[in-house]
N, C-alpha and C positions, 0 to 999 in steps of 0.2 A: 872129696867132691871137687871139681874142675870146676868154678862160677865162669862165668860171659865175660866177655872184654866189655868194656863198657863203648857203647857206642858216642863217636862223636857227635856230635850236631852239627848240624847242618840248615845253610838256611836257601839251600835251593830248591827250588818247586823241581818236580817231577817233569821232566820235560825237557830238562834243560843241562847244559856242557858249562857255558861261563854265561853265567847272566848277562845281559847289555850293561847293568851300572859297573862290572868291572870292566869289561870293556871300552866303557865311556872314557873311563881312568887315561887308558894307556896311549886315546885318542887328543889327536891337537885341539887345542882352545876354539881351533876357529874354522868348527864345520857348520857348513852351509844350513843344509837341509839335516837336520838330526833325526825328526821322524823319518826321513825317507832310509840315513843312516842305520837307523835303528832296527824298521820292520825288513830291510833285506839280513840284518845282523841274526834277528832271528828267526828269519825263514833258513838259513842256513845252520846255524846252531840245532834248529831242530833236525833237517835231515839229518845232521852228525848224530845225536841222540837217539835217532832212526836205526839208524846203522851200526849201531854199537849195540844196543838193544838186541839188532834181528842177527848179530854173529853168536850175540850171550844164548840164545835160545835158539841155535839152527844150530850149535855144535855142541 
């Protein structure tokens, strides 16, 4: 009998491509506006996750 791979973990919500806290990482020390940073970060993160979603299930 073939057992399951064992699944990794993961600690991403549903929704999402690269969190903003990794993001924040790779960002300079010294931005301005962080929440303004933040919510276009993931308004755009989610269209990606949109998008990727609607080719998994359109083809």
């Amino acid at each position: 009998m073939i057992e399951p791979a064992e699944q990794p973990s993961s600690s991403r919500v549903p929704g999402v491509c690269i969190p903003w806290e990794e993001r924040l990482k790779e960002l300079a020390e010294n931005v301005e506006d962080e929440q303004l940073l933040k919510r276009v970060w993931q308004d755009v993160d989610s269209l990606a996750y949109t998008f990727i979603w609607h080719c998994l299930v359109s083809f």
